[in-house]
C-alpha positions in Angstrom: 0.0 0.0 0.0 3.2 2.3 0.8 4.2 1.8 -2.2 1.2 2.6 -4.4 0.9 6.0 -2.3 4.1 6.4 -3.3 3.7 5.9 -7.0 0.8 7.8 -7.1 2.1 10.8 -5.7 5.0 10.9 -7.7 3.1 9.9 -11.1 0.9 13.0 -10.3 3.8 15.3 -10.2 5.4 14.2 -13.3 2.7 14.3 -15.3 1.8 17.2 -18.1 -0.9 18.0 -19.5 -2.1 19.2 -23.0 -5.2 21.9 -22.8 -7.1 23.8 -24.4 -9.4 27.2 -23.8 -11.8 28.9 -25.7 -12.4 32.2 -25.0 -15.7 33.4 -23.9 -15.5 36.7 -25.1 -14.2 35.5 -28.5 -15.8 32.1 -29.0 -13.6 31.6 -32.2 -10.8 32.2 -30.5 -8.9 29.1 -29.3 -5.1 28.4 -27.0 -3.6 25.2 -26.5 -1.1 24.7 -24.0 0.9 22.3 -22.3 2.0 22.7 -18.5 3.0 20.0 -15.5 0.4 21.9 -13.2 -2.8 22.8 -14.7 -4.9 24.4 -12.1 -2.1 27.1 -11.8 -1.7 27.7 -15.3 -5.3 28.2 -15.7 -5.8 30.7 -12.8 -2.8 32.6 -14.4 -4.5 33.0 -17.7 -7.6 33.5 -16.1 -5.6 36.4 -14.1 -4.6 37.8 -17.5 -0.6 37.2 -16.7 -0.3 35.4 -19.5 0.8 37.6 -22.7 -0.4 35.7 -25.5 -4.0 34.8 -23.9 -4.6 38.2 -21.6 -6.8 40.1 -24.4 -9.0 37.3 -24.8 -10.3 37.0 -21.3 -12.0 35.1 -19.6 -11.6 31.9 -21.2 -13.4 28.3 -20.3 -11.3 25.1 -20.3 -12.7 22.7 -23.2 -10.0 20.2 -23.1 -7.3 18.8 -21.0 -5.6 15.3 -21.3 -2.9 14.0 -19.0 0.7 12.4 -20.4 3.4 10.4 -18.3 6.1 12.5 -19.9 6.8 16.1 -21.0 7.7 15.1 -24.6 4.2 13.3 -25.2 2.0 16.7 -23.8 4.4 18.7 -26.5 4.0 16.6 -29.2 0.7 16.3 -28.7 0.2 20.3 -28.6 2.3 20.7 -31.1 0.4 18.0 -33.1 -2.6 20.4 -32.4 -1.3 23.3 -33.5 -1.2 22.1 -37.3 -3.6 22.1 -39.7 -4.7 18.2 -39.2 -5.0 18.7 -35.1 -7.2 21.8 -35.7 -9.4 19.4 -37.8 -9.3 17.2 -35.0 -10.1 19.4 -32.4 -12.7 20.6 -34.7 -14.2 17.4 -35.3 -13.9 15.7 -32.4 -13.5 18.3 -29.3 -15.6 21.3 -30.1 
């Protein structure tokens, strides 16, 4: 049992996670990001301390999924960020 606490609080930590917001004030507008702790990158753009996202506020979480390594989440963004990945997220997510 020790160890599966264990696991489990370290798996957590390590993880990163691929997101994506929509902007309520600009329904087409759309950011995908990538962070290892999501409910404090989320406040920050809600916050408007985030450059690229502060004119568009507020915004409203529409996706998130959760990778075991950093690579993954930014392939996976980046993967979203191209013309086939907006047609996914299009088709699939919206």
């Amino acid at each position: 049992i020790v160890l599966k606490l264990w696991l489990a609080s370290h798996l957590s930590i390590m993880m990163s996670y691929v997101y994506i917001l929509r902007s309520k004030s600009f329904p087409k507008q759309l950011y995908k990001g990538v962070t290892n702790d999501l409910k404090d990158r989320l406040e920050c753009h809600g916050r408007g301390e985030i450059k690229s996202t502060s004119r568009y506020i507020p915004w409203e979480l529409v996706f998130y999924c959760a990778f075991p390594s950093r690579k993954l989440a930014v392939d996976f963004e980046q993967y979203l960020k191209s013309g086939s990945g907006r047609a996914f997220i299009n088709r699939h997510l919206l």
